[in-house]
C-alpha positions as CSV (number, residue, x, y, z in Angstrom):
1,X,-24.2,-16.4,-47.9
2,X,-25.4,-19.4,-45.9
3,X,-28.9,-20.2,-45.0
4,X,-28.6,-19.6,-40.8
5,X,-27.3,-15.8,-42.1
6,X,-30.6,-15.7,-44.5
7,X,-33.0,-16.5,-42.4
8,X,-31.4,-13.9,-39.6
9,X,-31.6,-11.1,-42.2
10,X,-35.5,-12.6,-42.9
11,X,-36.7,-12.4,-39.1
12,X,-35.1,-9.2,-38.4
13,X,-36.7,-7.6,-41.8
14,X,-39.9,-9.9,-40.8
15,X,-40.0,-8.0,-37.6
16,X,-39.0,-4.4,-38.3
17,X,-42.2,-4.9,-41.2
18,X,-44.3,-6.1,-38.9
19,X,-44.0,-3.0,-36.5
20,X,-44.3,-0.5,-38.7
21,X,-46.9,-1.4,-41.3
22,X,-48.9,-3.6,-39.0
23,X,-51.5,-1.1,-38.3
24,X,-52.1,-0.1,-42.0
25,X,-52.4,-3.5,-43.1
26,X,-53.8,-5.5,-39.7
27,X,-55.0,-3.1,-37.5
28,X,-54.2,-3.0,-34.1
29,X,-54.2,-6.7,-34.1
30,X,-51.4,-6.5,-36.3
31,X,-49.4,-3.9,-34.7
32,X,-49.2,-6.2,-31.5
33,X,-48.5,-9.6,-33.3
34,X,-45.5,-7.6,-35.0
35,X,-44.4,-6.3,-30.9
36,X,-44.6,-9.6,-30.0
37,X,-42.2,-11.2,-32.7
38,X,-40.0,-8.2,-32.2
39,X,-39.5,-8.7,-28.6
40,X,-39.5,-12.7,-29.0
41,X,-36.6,-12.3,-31.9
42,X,-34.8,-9.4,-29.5
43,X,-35.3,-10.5,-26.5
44,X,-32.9,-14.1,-28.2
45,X,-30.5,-11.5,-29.3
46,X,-30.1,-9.0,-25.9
47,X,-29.7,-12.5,-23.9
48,X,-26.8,-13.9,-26.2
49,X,-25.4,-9.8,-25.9
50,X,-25.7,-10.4,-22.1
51,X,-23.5,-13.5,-22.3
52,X,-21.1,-12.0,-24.5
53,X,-21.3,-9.1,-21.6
54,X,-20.9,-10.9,-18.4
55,X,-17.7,-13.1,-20.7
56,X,-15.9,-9.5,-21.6
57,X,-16.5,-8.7,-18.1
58,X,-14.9,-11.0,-16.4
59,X,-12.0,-11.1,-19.1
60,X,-11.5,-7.2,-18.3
61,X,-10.8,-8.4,-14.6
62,X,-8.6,-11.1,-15.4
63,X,-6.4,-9.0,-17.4
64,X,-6.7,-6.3,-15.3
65,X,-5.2,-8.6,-12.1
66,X,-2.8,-10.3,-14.5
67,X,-1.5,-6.7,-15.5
68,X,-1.4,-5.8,-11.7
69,X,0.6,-9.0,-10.8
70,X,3.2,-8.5,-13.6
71,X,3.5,-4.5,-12.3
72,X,4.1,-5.6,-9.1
73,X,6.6,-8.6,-10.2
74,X,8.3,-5.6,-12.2
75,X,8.7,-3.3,-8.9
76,X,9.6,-5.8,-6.5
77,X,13.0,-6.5,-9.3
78,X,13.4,-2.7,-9.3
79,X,13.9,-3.3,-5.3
80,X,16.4,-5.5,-5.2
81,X,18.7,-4.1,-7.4
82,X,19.4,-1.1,-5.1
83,X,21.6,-3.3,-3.1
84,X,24.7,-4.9,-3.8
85,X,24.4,-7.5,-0.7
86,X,25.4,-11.0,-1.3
87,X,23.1,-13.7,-0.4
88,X,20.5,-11.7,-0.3
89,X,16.4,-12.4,0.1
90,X,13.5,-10.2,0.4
91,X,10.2,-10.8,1.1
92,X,7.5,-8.5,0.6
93,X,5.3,-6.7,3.8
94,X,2.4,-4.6,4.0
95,X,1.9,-2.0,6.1
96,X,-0.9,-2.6,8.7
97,X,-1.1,0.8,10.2
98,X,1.2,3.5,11.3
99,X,2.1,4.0,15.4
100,X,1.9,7.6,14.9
101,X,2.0,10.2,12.3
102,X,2.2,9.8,8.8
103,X,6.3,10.8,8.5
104,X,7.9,10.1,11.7
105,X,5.6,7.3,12.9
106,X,6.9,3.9,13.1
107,X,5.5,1.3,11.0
108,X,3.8,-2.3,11.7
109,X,3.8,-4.7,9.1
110,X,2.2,-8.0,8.0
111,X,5.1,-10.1,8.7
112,X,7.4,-11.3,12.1
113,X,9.5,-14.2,13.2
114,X,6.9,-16.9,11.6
115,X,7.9,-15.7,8.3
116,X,11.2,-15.6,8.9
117,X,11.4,-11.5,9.6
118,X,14.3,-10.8,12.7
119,X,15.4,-7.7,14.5
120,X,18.0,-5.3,11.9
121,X,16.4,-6.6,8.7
122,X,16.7,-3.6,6.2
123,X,12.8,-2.6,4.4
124,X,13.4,-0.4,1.3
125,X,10.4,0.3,-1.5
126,X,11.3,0.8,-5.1
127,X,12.3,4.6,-4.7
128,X,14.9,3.9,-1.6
129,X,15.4,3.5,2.0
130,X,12.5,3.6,4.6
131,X,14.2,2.1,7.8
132,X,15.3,-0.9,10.1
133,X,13.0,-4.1,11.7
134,X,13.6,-2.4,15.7
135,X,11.0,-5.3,17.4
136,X,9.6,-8.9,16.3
137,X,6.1,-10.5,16.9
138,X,5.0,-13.6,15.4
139,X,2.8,-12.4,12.2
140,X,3.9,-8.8,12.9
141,X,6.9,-6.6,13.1
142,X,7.7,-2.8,13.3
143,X,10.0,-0.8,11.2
144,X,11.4,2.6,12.5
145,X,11.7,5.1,9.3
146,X,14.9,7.0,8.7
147,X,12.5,10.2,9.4
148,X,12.8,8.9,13.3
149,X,15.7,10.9,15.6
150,X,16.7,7.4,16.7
151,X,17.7,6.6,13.4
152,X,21.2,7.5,12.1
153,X,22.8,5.6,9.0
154,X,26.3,6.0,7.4
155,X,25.9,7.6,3.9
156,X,28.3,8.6,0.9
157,X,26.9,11.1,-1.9
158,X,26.8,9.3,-5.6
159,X,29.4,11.6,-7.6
160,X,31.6,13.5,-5.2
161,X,32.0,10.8,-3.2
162,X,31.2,12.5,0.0
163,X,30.7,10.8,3.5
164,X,28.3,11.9,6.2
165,X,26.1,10.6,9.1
166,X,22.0,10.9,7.9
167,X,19.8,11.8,10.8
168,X,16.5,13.4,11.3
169,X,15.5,16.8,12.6
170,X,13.0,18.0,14.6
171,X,11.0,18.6,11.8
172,X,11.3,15.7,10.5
173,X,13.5,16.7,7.5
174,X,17.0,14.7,7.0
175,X,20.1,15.7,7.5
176,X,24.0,14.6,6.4
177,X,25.5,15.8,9.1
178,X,29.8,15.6,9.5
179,X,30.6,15.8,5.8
180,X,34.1,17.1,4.8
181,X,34.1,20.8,3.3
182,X,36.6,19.6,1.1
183,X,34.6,17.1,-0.1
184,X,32.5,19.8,-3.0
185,X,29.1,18.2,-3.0
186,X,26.2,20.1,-4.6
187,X,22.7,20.3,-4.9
188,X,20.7,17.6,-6.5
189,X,23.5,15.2,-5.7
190,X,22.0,11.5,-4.8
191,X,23.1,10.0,-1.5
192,X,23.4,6.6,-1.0
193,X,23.7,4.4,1.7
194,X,27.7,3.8,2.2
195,X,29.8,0.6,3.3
196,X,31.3,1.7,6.2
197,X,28.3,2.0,8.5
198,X,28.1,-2.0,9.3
199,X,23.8,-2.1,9.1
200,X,22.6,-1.1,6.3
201,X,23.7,-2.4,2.8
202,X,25.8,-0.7,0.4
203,X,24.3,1.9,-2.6
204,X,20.6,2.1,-1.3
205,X,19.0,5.2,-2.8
206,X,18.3,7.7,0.5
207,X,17.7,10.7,-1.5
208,X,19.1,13.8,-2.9
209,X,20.4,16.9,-1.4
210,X,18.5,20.0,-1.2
211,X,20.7,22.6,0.5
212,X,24.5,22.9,1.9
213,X,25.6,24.4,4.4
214,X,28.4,24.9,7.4
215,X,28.2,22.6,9.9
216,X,29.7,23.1,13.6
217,X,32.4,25.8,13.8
218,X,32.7,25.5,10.5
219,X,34.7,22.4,10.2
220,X,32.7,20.1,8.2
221,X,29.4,20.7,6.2
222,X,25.7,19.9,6.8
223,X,23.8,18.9,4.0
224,X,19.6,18.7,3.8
225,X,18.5,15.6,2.0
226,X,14.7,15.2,0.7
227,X,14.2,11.7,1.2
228,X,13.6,9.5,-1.5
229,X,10.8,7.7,-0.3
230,X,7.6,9.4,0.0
231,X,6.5,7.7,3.8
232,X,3.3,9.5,3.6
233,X,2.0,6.9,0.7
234,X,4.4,4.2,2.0
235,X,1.5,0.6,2.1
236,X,4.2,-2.1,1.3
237,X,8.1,-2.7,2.0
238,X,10.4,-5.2,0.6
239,X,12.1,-7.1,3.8
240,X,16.1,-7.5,3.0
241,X,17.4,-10.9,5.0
242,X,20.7,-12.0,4.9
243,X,21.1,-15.6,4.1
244,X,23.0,-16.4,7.7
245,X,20.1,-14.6,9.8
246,X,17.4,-15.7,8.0
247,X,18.8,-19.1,9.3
């Protein structure tokens, strides 16, 4: 054992003595001399426990951002492999506030034309679609959900292969509308963005369908699709820019 341990296991048994046989052997005089050695030997030892303290402390919040950096590193990968367009970049937004409503409401983000953001840029999060860039500010830009009537976007189903047109209804709810009845798609089926709309890139998760049935005159079927993005929690979007309109 070396000497510095010794003498720590002296004080402390120094001190504990000193409290509690002070008065039998001192008096009162006694019973505060072994306080005061106990609070000077103590008071050492809390102060190095409150550096030790304040050091974890601010370890715990390193990590903790470290761990919330490589989370978010990990999500933003997860983003862009939901679309198979070449030359593609993304850069991430946050959402600033909503222009109404939590589902329908159209979104303003954190970035515009300064960071490169124009007008038909594609936002997705790492669950799927949630719309189209419709207007441009300088630090600012709005996005228009899928939820919104204006919105309509070529889609394909994952395994049956069928083709539709996804809009929005009243409610709010989507809809494939125009899909072939020969087509056999069934519930819990993914749909996916498809390649023959022109706008949006090809194989972006939309969401999955929830019920099937006739469409008008019973030519075609109508399919309704529970989105894949929750736009209720929706706080940041991954911007999609092509490398020729980014320039």
């Amino acid at each position: 054992m070396r000497s510095s341990d010794v003498r720590l296991a002296r004080n402390i048994a120094a001190a504990v003595a000193m409290l509690f046989f002070g008065p039998s052997v001192l008096g009162v005089g006694g019973s505060i001399l072994g306080a005061k050695f106990a609070s000077l030997f103590f008071s050492e030892n809390q102060s190095a426990d409150s550096d030790y303290l304040s050091l974890s402390v601010k370890l715990m919040l390193e990590n903790a951002e470290l761990r919330e950096m490589a989370a978010k590193s990990k999500l933003y990968r997860s983003m862009l492999h939901y679309t198979r367009m070449p030359e593609v970049t993304a850069l991430v937004g946050r959402v600033m506030y909503r222009s109404e409503g939590l589902i329908r409401g159209d979104l303003v983000i954190d970035r515009g034309s300064d960071h490169g953001i124009y007008t038909g840029a594609i936002c997705i999060t790492s669950r799927g679609l949630v719309g189209i860039i419709t207007s441009v500010e300088s630090s600012s830009s709005t996005v228009v959900p899928i939820t919104s009537p204006a919105i309509h976007v070529s889609c394909i189903t994952a395994t049956t292969g069928s083709l539709g047109i996804l809009g929005s209804e009243s409610s709010g709810k989507l809809r494939l509308e125009y899909v072939d009845n020969s087509s056999d798609p069934f519930i819990g089926e993914t749909v996916l963005t498809s390649r023959f709309g022109g706008v949006y890139p090809e194989g972006i998760v939309v969401g999955t369908v929830e019920d099937i049935s006739e469409g008008g005159q019973g030519l075609n079927l109508s399919l309704s699709v529970v989105p894949a993005v929750d736009f209720e929690r929706v706080d940041e979007v991954l911007i999609l820019l092509s490398g020729d309109q980014a320039e």
